[in-house]
C-alpha positions as CSV (number, residue, x, y, z in Angstrom):
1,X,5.1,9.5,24.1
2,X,8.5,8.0,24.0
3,X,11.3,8.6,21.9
4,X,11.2,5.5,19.3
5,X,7.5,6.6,18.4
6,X,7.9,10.4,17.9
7,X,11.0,9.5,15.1
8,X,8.5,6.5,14.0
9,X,5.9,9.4,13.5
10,X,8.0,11.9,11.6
11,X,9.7,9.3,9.3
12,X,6.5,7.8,8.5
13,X,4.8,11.5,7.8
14,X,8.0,12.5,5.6
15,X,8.3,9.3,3.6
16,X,4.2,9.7,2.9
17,X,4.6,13.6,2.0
18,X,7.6,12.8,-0.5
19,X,5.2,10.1,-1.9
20,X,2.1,12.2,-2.6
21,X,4.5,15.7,-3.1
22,X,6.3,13.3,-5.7
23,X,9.8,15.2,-4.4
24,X,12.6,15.0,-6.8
25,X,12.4,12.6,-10.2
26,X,13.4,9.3,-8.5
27,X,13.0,10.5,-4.7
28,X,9.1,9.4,-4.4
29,X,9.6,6.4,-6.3
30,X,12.1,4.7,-4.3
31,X,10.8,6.0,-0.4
32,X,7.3,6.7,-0.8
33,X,6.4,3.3,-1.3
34,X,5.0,0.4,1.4
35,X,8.3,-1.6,1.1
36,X,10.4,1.8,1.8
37,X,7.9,2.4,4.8
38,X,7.9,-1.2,6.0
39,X,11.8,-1.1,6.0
40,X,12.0,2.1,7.9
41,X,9.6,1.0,10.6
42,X,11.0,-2.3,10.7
43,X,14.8,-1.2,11.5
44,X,12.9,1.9,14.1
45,X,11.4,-1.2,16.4
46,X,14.3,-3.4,15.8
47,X,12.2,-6.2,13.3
48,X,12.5,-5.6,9.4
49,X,11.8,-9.2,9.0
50,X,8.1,-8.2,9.8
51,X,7.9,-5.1,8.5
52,X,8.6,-6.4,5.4
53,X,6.1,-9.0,5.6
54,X,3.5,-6.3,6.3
55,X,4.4,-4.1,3.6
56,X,4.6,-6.9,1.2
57,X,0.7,-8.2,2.2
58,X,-0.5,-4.4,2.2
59,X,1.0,-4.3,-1.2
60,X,-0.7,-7.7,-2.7
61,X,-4.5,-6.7,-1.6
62,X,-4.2,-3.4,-4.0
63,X,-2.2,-5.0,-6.7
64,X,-4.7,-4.8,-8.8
65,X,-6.1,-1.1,-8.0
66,X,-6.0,1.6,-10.7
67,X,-6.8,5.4,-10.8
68,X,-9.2,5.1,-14.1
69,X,-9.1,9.1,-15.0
70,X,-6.8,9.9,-12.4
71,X,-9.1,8.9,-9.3
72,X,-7.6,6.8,-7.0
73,X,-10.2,4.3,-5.0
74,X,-7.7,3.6,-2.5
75,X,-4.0,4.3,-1.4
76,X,-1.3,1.4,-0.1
77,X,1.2,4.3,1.0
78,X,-1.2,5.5,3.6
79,X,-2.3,2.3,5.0
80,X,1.4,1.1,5.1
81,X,2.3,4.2,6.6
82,X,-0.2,4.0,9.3
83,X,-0.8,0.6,10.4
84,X,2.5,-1.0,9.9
85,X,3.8,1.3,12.5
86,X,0.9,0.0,14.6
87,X,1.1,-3.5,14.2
88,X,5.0,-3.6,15.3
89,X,4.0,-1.6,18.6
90,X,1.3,-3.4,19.6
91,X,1.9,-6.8,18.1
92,X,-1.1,-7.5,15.9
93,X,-1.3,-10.4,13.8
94,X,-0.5,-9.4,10.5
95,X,-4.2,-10.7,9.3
96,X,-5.5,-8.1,12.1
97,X,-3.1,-5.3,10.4
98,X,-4.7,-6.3,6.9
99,X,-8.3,-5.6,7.6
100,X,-7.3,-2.1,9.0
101,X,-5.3,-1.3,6.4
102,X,-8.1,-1.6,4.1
103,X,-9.9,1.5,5.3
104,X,-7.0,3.6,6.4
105,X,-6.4,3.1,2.7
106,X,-10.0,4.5,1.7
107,X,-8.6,7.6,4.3
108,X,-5.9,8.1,1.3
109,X,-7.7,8.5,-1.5
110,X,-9.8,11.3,-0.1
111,X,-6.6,13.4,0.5
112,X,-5.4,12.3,-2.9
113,X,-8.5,14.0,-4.2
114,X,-8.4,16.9,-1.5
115,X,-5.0,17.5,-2.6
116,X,-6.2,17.9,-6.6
117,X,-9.3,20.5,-5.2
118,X,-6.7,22.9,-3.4
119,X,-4.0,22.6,-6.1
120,X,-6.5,24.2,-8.8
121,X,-6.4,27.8,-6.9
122,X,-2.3,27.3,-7.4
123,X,-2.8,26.8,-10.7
124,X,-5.0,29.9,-11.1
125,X,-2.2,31.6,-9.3
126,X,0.3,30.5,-11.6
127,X,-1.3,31.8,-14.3
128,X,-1.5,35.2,-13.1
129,X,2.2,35.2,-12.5
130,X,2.9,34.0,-15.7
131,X,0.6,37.1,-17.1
132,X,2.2,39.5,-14.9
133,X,6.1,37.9,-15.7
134,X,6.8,37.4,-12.2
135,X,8.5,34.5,-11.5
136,X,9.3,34.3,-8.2
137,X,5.7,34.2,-7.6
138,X,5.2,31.2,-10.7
139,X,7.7,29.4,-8.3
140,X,5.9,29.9,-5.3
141,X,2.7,29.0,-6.9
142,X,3.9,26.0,-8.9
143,X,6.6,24.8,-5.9
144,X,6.4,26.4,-2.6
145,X,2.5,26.6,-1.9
146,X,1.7,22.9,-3.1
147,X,4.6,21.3,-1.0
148,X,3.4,23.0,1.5
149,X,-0.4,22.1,1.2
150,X,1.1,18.2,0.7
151,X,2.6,19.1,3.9
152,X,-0.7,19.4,6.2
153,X,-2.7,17.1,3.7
154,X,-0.2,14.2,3.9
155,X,2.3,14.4,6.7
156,X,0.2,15.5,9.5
157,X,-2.4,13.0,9.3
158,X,0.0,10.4,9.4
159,X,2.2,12.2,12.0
160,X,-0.9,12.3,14.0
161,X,-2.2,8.6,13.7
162,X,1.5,7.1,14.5
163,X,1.4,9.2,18.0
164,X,-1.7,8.8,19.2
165,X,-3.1,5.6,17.7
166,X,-1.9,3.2,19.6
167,X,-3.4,4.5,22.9
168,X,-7.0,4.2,20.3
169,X,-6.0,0.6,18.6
170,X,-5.0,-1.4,21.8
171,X,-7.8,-0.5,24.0
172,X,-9.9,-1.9,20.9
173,X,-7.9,-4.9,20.6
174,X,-7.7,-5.4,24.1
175,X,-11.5,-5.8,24.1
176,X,-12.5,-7.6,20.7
177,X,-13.3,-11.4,22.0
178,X,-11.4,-13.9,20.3
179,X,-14.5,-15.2,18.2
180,X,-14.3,-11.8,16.4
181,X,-10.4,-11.8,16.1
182,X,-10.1,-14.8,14.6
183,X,-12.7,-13.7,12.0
184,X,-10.6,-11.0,11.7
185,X,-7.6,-13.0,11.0
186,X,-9.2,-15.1,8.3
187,X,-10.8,-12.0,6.3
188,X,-7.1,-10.3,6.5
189,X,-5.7,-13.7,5.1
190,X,-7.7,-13.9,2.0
191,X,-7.1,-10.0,1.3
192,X,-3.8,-10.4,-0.6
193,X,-5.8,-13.2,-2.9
194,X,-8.3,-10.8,-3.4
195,X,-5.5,-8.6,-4.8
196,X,-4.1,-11.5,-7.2
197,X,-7.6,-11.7,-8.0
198,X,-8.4,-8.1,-9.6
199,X,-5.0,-8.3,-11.6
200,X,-6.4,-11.5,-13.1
201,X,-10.1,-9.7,-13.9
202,X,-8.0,-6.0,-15.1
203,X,-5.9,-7.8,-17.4
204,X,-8.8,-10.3,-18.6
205,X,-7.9,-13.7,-17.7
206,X,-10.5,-14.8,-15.4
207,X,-9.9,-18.2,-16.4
208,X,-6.4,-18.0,-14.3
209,X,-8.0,-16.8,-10.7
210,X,-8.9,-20.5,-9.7
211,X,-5.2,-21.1,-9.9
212,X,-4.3,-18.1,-7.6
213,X,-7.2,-19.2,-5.2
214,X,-5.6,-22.9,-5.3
215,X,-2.3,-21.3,-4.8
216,X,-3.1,-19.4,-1.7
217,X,-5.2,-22.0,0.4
218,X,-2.7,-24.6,-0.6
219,X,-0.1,-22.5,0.9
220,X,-1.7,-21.3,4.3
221,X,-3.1,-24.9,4.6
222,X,0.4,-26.8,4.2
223,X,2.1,-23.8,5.8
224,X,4.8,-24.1,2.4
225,X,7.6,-21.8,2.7
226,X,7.2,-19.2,0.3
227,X,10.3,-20.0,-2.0
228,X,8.9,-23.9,-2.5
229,X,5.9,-21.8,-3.6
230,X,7.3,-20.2,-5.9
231,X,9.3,-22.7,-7.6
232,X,6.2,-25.4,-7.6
233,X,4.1,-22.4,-9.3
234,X,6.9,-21.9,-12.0
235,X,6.7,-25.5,-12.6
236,X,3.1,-26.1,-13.3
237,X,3.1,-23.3,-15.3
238,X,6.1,-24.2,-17.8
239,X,3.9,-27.6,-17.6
240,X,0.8,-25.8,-18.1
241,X,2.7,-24.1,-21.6
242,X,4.6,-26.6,-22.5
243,X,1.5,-28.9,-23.2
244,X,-0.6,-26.1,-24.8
245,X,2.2,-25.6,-27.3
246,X,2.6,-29.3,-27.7
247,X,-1.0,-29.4,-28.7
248,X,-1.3,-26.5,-30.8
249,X,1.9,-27.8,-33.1
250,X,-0.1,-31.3,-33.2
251,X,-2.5,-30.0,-34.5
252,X,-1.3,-27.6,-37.1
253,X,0.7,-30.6,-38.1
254,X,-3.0,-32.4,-38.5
């Protein structure tokens, strides 16, 4: 174990404990996210550009992913925290990174859930201390204890995976045959559509996916550089108004 990986592995596992611990009122919001991560792990190995890119596609295939009742299905932090890391060391494409991110993010949400089971006997704890007017003990039970169960719940497994998982991963990739990794590559690529996808269905205009799934091939296919994207996707859209206003004032003038 070198150097550049051990301070990979504890920035990784501190940025994903100050995430989940939700440390300080701003703290968790700006650093425990994948950007934060993919910037970190970018200027560790000496490539933000990619980092970046890898955060940014981890976070379009949950954009649409909720907690309904405080469950979360899956968690982005995690998967950013673990396989971005991995991707820059070994040099996996970033499709390759994208399907193993997907269950390294199903990893997340049960510690998001483990984390709510041990929190209860805090609670309980607080309680008592809040009977018995002892407050040092309400602040160890409502503080101390918690951070540090977010501690072994969150920072360790992620400490743990960004030491030892490349000697796992390349082996793997080493082996796959290319049939398989270029399979790979083109379930990783329509991920982040699936994402645009479920914020069209959560936010009930189904009507619109078409246009994200004419979007994204039309960009992988012509190889557009994102910004031209962008701008050609603002434009059919202020089209796309325009001309539905157009016709509604026609024919309330009718």
């Amino acid at each position: 174990m070198d150097f550049q990986t051990l301070v990979m592995a504890l920035v990784m596992g501190l940025l994903y404990w100050i995430c989940n611990g939700t440390v300080g009122y701003t703290l968790w919001m700006g650093f425990g996210t994948p950007f934060a991560m993919g910037l970190f792990a970018g200027l560790i190995y000496g490539d933000v550009t990619t980092g970046i890119i890898l955060a940014g596609s981890i976070k379009l295939i949950f954009l649409g992913v909720i907690a309904p009742g405080g469950q979360l299905p899956s968690d982005e932090n995690i998967a950013a925290a673990c396989i971005i890391p991995l991707a820059l060391k070994t040099g996996m494409s970033t499709e390759v990174a994208l399907t193993l991110a997907v269950p390294v993010a199903m990893l997340g949400a049960f510690l998001y859930n483990m984390k709510k089971i041990v929190n209860i006997r805090f609670v309980q704890m607080a309680e008592d201390s809040v009977e018995q007017m002892n407050f040092k003990k309400l602040w160890r039970s409502a503080f101390s204890w918690p951070m540090f169960a977010n501690f072994l719940l969150f920072f360790m497994p992620v400490f743990l995976v960004n030491i030892f998982g490349e000697n796992i991963v390349q082996p793997v990739l080493d082996i796959i045959p290319e049939w398989l990794m270029h399979g790979l590559e083109i379930a990783g690529g329509i991920l982040p559509a699936i994402g645009f996808s479920m914020i069209m269905v959560m936010i009930g205009k189904k009507k619109f996916i078409p246009f994200f799934i004419i979007g994204y091939f039309v960009t992988v296919v012509t190889n557009l550089n994102i910004l031209i994207s962008i701008i050609i996707a603002i434009s059919i859209a202020i089209i796309l108004v325009t001309t539905k206003r157009e016709m509604r004032g026609d024919v309330s003038r009718g």
